[in-house]
Backbone and ligand atoms as CSV (ligand in chain L), in Angstrom:
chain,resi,resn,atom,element,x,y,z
A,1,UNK,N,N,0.843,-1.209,0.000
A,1,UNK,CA,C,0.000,0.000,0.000
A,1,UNK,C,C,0.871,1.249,0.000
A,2,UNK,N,N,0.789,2.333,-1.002
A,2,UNK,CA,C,1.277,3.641,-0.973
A,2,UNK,C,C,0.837,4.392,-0.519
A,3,UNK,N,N,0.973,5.205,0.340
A,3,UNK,CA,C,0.091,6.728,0.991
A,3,UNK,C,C,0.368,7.829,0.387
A,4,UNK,N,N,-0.462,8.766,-0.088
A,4,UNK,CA,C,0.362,10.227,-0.673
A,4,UNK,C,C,-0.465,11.012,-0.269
A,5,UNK,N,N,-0.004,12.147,-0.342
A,5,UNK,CA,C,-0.759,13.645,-0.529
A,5,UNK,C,C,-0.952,14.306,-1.693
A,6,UNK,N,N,-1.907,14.911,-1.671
A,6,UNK,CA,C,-1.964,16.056,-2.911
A,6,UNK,C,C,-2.060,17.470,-2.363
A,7,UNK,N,N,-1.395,18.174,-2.520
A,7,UNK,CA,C,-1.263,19.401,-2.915
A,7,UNK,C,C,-1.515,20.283,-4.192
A,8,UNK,N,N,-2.929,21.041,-3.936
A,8,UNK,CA,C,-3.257,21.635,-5.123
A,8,UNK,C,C,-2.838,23.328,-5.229
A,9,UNK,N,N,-3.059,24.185,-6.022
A,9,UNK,CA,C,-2.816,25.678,-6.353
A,9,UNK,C,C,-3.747,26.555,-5.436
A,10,UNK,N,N,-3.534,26.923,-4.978
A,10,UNK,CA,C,-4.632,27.827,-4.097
A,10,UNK,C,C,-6.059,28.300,-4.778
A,11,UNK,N,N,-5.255,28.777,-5.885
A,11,UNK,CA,C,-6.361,29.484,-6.737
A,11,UNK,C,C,-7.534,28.716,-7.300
A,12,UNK,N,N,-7.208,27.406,-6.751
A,12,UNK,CA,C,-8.191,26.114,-7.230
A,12,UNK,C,C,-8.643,25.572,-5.829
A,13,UNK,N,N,-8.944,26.664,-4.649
A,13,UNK,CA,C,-9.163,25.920,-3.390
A,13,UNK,C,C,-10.105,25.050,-3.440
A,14,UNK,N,N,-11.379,26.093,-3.669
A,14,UNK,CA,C,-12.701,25.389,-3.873
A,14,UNK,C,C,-12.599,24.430,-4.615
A,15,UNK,N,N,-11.462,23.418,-5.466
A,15,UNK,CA,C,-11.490,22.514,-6.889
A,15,UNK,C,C,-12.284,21.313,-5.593
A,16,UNK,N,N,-13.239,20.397,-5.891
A,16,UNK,CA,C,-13.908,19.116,-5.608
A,16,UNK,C,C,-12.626,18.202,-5.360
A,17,UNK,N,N,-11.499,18.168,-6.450
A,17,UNK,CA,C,-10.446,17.111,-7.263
A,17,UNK,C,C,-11.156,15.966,-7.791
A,18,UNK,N,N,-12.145,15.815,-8.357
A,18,UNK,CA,C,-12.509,15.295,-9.210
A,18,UNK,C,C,-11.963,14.427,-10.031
A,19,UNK,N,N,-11.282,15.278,-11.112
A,19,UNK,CA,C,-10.350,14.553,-12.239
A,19,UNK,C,C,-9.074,13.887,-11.183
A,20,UNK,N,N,-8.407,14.061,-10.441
A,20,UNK,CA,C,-7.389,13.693,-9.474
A,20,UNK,C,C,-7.675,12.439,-8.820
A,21,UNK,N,N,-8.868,12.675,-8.053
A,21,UNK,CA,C,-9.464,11.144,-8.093
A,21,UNK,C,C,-9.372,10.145,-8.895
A,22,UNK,N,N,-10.121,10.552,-10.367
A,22,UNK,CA,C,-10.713,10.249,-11.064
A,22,UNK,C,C,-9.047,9.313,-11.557
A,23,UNK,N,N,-8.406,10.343,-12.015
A,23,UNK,CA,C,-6.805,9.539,-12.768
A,23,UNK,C,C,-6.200,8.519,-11.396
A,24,UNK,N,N,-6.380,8.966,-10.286
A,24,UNK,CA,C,-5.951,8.033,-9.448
A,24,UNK,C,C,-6.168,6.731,-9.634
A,25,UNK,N,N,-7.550,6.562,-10.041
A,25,UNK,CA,C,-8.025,5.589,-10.105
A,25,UNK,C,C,-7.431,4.422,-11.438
A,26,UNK,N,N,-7.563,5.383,-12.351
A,26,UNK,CA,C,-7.032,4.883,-13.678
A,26,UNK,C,C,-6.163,5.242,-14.035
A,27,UNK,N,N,-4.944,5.242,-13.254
A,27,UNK,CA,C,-3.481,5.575,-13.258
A,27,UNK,C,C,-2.849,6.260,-14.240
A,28,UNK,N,N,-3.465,7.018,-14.537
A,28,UNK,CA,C,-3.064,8.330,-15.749
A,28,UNK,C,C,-2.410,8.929,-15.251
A,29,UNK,N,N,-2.070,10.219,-16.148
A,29,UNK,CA,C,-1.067,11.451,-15.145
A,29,UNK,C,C,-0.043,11.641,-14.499
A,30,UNK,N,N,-0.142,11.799,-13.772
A,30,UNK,CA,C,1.218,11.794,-12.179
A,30,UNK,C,C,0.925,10.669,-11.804
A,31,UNK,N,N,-0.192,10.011,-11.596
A,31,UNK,CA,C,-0.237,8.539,-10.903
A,31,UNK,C,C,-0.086,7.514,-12.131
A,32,UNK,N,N,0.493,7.875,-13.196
A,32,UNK,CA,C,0.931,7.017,-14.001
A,32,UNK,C,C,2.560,5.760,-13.340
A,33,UNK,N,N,2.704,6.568,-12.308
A,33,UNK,CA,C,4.294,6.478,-11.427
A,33,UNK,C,C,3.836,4.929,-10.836
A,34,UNK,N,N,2.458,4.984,-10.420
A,34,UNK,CA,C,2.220,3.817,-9.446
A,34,UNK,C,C,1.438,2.608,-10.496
A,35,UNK,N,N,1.527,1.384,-10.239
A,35,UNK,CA,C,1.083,0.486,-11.458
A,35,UNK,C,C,-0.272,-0.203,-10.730
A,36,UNK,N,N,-1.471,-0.563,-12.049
A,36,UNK,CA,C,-2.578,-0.752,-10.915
A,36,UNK,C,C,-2.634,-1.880,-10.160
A,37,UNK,N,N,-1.739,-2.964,-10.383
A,37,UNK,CA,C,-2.139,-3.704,-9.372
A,37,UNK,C,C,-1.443,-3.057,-7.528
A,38,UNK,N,N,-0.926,-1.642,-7.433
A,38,UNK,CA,C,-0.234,-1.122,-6.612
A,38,UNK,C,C,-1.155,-0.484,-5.545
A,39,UNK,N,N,-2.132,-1.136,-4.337
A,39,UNK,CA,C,-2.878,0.029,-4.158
A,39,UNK,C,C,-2.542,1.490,-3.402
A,40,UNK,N,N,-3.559,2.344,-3.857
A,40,UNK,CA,C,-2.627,3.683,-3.637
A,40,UNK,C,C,-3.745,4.401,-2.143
A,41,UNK,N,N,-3.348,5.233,-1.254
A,41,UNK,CA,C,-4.171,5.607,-0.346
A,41,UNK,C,C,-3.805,7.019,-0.130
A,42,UNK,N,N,-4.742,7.863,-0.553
A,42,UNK,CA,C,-4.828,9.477,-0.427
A,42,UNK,C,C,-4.613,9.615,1.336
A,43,UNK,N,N,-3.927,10.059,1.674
A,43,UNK,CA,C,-3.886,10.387,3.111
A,43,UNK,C,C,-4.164,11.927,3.625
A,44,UNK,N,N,-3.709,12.885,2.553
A,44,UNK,CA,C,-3.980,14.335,3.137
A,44,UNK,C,C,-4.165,14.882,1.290
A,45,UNK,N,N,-5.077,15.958,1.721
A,45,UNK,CA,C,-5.812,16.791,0.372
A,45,UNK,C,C,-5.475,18.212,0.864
A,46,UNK,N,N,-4.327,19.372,0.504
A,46,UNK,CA,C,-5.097,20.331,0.637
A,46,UNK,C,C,-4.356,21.425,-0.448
A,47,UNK,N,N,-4.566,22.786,-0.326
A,47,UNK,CA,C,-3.975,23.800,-1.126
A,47,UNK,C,C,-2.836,24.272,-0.505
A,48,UNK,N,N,-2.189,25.185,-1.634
A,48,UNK,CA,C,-0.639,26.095,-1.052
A,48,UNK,C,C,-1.244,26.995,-0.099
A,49,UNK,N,N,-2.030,27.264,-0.084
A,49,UNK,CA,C,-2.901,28.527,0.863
A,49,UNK,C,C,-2.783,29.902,0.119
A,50,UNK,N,N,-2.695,29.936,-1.268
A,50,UNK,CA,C,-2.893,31.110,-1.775
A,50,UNK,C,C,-0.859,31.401,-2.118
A,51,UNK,N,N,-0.983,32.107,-3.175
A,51,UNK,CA,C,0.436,32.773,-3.199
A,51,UNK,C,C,0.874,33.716,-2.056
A,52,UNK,N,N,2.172,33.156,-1.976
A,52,UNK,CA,C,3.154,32.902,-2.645
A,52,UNK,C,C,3.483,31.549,-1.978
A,53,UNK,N,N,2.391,30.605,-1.359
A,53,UNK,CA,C,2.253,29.047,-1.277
A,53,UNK,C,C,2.521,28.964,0.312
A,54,UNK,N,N,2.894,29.400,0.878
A,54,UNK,CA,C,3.021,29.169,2.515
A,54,UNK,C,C,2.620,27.973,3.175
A,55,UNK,N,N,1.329,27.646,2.633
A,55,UNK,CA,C,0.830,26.003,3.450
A,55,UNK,C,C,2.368,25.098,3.027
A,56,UNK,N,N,2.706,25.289,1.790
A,56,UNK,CA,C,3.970,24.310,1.523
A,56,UNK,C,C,4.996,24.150,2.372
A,57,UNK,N,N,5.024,25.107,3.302
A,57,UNK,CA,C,6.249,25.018,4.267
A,57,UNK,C,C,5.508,23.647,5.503
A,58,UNK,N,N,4.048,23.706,5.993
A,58,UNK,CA,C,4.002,23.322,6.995
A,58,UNK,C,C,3.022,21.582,6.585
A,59,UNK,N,N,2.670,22.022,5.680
A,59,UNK,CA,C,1.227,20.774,5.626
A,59,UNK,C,C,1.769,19.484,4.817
A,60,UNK,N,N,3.265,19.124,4.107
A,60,UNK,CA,C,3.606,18.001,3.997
A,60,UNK,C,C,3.528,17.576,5.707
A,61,UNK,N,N,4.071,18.060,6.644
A,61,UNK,CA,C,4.490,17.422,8.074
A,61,UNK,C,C,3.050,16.781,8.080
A,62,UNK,N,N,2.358,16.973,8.004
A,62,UNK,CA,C,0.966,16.669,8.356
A,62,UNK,C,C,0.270,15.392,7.380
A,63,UNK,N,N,0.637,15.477,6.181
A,63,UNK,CA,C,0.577,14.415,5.527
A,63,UNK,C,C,1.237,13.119,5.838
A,64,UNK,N,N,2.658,13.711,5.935
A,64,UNK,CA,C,3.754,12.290,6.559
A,64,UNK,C,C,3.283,11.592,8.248
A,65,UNK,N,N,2.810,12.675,8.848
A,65,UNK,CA,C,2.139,12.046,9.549
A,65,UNK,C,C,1.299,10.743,9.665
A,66,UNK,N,N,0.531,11.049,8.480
A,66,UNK,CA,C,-0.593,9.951,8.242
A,66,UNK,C,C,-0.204,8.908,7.757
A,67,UNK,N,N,1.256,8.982,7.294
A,67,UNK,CA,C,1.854,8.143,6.753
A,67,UNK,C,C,2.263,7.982,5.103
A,68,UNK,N,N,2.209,9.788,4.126
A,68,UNK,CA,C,2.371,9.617,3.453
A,68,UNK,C,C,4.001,9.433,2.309
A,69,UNK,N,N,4.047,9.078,1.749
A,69,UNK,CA,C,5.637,7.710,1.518
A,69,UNK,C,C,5.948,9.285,0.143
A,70,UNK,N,N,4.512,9.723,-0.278
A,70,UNK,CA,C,5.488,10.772,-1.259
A,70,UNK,C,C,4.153,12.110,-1.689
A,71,UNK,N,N,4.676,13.317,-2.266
A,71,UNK,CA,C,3.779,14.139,-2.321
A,71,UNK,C,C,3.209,14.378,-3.643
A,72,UNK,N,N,2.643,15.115,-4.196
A,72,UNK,CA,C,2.407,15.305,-5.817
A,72,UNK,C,C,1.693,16.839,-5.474
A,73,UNK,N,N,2.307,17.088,-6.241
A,73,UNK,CA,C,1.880,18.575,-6.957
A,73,UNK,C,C,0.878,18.625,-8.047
A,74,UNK,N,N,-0.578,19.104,-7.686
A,74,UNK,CA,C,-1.413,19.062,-8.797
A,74,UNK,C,C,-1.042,19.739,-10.120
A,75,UNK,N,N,-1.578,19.368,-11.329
A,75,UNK,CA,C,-1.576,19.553,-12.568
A,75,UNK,C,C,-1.924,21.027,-12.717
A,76,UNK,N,N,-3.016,21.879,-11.813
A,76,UNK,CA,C,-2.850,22.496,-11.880
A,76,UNK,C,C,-2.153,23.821,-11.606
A,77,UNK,N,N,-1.146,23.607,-10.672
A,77,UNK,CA,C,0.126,23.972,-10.958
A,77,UNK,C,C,0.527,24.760,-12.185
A,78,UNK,N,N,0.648,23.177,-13.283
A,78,UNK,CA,C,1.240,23.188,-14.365
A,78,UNK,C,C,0.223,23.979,-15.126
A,79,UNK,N,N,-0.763,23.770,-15.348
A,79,UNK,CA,C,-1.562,24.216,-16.500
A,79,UNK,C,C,-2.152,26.079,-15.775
A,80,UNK,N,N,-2.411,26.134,-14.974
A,80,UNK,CA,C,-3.014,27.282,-14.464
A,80,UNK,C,C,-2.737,28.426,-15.800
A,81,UNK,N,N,-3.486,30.028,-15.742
A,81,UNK,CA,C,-2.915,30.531,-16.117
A,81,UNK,C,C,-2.751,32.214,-15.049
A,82,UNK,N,N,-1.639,32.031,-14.807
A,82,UNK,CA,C,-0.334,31.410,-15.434
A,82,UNK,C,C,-0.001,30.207,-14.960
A,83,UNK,N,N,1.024,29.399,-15.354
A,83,UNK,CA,C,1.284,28.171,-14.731
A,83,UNK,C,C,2.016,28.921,-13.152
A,84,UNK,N,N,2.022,27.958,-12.219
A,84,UNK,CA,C,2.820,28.385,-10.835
A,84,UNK,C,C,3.948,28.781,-11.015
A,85,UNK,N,N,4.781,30.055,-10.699
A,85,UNK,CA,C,6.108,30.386,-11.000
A,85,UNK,C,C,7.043,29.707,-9.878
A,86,UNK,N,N,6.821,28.752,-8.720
A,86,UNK,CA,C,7.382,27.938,-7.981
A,86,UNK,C,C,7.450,27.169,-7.970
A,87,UNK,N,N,6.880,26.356,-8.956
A,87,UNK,CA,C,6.623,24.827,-8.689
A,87,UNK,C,C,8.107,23.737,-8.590
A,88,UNK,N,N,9.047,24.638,-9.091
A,88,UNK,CA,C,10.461,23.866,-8.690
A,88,UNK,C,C,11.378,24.109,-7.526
A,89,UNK,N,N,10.349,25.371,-7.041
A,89,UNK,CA,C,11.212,25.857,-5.138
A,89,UNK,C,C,10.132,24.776,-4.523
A,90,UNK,N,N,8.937,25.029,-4.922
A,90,UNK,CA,C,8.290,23.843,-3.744
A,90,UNK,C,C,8.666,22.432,-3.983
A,91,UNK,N,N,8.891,21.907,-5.083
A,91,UNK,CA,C,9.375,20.361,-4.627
A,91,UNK,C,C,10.847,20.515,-3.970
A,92,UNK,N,N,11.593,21.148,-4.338
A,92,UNK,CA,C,13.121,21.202,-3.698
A,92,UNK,C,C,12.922,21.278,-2.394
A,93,UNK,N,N,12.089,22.060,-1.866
A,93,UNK,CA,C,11.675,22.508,-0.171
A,93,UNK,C,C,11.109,21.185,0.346
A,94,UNK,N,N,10.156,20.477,-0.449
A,94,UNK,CA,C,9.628,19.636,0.538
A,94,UNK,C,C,10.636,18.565,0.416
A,95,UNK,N,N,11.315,18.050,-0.863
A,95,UNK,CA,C,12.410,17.099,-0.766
A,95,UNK,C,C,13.793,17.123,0.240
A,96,UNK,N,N,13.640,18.463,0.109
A,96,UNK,CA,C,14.958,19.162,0.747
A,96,UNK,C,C,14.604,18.625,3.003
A,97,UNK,N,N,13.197,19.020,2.598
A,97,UNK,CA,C,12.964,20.018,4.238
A,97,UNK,C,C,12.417,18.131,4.731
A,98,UNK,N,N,12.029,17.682,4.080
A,98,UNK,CA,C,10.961,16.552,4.525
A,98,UNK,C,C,11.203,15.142,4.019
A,99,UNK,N,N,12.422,15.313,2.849
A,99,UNK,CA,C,12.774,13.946,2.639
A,99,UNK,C,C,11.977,12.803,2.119
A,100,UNK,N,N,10.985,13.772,1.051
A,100,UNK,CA,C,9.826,12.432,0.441
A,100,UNK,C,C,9.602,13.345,-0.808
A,101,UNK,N,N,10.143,11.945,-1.540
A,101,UNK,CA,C,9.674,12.483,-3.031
A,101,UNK,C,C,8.506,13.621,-3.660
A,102,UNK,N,N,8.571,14.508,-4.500
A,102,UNK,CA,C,7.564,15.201,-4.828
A,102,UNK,C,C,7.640,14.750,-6.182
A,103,UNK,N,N,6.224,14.343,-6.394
A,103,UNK,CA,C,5.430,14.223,-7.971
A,103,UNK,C,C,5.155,15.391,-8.699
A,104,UNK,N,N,5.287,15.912,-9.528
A,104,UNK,CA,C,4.679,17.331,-10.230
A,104,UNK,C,C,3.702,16.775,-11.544
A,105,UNK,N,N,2.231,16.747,-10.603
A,105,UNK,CA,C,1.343,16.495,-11.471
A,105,UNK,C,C,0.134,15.400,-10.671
A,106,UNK,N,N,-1.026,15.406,-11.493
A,106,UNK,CA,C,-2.041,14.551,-10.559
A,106,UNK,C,C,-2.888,14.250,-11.731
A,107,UNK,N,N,-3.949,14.674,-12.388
A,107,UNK,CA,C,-4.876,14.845,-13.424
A,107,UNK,C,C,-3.497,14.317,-14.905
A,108,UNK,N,N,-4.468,13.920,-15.595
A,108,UNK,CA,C,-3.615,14.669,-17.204
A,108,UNK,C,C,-3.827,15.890,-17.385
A,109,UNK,N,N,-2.994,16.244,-18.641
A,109,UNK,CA,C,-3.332,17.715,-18.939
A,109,UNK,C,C,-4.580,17.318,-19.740
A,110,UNK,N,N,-5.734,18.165,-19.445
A,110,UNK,CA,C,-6.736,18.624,-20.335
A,110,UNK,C,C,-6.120,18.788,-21.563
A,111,UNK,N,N,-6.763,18.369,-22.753
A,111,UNK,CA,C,-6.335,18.525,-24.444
A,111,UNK,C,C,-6.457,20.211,-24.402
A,112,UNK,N,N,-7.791,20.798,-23.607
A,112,UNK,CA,C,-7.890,21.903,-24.089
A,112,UNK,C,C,-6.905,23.412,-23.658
A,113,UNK,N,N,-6.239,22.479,-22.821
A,113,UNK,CA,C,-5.492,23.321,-22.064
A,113,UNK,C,C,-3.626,23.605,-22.489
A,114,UNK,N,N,-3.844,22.313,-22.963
A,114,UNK,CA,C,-2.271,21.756,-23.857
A,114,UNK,C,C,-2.365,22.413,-25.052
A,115,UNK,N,N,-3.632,22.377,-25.519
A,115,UNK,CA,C,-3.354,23.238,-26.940
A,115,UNK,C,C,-2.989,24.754,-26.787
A,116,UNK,N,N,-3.892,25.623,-25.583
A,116,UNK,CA,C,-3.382,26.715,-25.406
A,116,UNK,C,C,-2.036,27.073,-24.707
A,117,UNK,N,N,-1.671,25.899,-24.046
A,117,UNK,CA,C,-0.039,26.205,-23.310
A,117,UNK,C,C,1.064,26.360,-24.397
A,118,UNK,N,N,0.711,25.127,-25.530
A,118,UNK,CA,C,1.828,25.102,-26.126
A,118,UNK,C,C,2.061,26.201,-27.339
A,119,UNK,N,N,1.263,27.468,-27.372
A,119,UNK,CA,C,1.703,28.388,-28.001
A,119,UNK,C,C,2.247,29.387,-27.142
A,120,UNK,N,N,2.743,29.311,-26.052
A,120,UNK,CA,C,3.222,30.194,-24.954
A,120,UNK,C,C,4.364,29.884,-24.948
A,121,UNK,N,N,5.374,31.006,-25.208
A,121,UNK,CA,C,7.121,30.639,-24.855
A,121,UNK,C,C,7.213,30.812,-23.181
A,122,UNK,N,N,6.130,30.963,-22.412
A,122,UNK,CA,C,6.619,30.939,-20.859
A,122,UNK,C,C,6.553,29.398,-20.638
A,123,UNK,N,N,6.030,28.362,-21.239
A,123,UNK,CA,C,5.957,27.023,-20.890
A,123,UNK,C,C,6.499,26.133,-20.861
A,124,UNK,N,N,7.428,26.583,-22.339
A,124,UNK,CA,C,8.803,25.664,-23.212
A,124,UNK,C,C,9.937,26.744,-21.897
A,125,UNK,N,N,9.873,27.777,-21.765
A,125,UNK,CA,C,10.830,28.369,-20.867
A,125,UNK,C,C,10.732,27.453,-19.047
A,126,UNK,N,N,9.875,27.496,-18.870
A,126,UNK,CA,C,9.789,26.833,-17.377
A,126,UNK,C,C,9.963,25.504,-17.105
A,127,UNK,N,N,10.047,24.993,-18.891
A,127,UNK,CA,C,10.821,23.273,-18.678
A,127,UNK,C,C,9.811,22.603,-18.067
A,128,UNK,N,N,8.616,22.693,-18.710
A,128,UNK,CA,C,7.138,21.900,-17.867
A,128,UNK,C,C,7.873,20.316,-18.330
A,129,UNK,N,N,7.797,20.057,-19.514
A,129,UNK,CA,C,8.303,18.703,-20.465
A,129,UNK,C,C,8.879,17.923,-18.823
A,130,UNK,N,N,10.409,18.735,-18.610
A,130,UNK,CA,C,10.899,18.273,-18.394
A,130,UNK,C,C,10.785,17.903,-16.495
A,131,UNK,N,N,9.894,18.816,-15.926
A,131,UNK,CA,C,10.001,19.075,-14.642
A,131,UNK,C,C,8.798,18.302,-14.566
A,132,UNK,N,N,7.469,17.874,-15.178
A,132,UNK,CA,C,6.826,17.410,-15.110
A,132,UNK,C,C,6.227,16.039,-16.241
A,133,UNK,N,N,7.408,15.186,-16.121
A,133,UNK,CA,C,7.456,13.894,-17.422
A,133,UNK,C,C,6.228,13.375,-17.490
A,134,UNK,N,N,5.663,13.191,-16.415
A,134,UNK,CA,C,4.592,11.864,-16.875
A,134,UNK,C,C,3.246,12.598,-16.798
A,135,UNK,N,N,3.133,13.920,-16.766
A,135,UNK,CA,C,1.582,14.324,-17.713
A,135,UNK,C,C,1.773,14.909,-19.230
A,136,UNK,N,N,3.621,14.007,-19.588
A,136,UNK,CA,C,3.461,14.224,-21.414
A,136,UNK,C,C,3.453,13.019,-21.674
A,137,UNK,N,N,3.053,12.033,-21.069
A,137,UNK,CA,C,2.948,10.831,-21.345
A,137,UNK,C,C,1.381,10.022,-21.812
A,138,UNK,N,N,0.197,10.898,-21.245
A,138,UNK,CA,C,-0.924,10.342,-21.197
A,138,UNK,C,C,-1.006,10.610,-22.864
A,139,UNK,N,N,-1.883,9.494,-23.363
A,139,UNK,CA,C,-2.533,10.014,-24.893
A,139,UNK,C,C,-3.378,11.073,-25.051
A,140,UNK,N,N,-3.372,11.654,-26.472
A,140,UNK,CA,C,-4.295,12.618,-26.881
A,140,UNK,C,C,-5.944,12.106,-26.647
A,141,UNK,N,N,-5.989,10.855,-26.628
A,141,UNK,CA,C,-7.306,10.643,-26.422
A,141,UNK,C,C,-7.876,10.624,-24.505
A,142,UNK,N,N,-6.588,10.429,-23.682
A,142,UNK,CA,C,-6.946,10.436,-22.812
A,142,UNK,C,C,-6.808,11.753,-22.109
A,143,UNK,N,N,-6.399,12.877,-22.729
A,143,UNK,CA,C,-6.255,14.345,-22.712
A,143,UNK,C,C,-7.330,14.843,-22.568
A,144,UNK,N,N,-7.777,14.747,-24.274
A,144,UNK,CA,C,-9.072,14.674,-24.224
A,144,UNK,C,C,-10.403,14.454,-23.359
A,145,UNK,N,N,-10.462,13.665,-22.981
A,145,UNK,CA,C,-11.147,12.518,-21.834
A,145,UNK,C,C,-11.038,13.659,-21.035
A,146,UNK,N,N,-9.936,14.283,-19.867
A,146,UNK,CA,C,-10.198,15.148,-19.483
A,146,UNK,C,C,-10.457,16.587,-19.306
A,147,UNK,N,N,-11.050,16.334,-20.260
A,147,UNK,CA,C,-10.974,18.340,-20.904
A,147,UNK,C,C,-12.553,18.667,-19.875
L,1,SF4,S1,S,0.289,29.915,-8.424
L,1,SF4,FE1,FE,1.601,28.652,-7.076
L,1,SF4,S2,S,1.902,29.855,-5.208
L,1,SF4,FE2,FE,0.182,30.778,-6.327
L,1,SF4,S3,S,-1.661,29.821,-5.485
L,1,SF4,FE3,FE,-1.051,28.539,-7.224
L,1,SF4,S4,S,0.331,26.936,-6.399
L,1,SF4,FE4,FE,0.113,28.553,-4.857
C-alpha cells in the first residue's frame, strides 16, 4: 500500500479534485508512477494557501504524519494561467525540508489546455516537459477525456 498527498494551487481551493481522483483511479497522469495492481491511499488533500504558497512550508508534516511515503503537486500547478512560477522551489523545499519524493502532477493535462499552453514561450521556458514527465505521457485521447 502507498500513501500520498496532494497538494493543489490555491487558486483552485474550492477545486472538488474530481479529475485527481478520477486519474488516481485509472493511473493516468502523475499517478501514471504507481502500477494498478499497486494500491494507492490518499492520506492528506489540501492547497498552497494562496500565493506565494506558505501552506507548503508546513502541511507536507501533516501528511507524513498519516503516513504519506510521497507528495504530488497538482496539474494544476502546471496548467493554471499562469502556470505556478514555484513549482520547482516547492518540490526542492519539501524534498529538501521533509525527505519524500515530490510528484509534479495529478490529473492529465486537459487537451484543451495543452493546446493553449503550447503556443506560450513561458511554458517551453519553465521546462514543464521536463520538470513534469509523466503528464506528457498520457494520450491525446486520454487528454481529451479530461478536458
Ligand atoms: S500559483 Fe503557485 S503559489 Fe500561487 S496559489 Fe497557485 S500553487 Fe500557490
Amino acid at each position: 500500500m502507498k500513501k500520498i498527498g496532494i497538494i493543489i494551487c490555491g487558486r483552485y481551493q474550492t477545486c472538488g479534485g474530481g479529475k485527481c481522483f478520477r486519474a488516481l483511479k485509472e493511473r493516468v497522469g502523475g499517478f501514471s508512477v504507481y502500477s494498478s495492481d499497486e494500491d494507492v491511499e490518499v492520506v492528506g488533500y489540501s492547497n498552497c494557501g494562496g500565493c506565494p504558497g506558505g501552506n507548503i512550508e508546513y502541511v507536507p508534516e501533516e501528511m507524513i504524519k498519516n503516513g504519506a511515503q510521497a507528495i504530488h503537486l497538482a496539474t494544476g500547478l502546471v496548467v493554471g494561467y499562469p502556470p505556478c512560477p514555484r513549482i520547482k522551489a516547492f518540490k526542492e523545499f519539501i524534498e529538501t525540508r521533509y525527505k519524500i519524493p515530490v510528484v509534479i502532477g495529478t490529473h492529465p493535462i486537459p487537451m484543451k489546455y495543452f493546446t493553449e499552453h503550447e503556443k506560450m514561450s513561458f511554458w517551453e521556458k519553465a521546462g514543464m516537459k521536463e520538470i513534469a514527465p509523466e503528464l506528457f505521457k498520457d494520450t491525446e485521447n486520454t487528454m481529451k477525456d479530461y478536458n
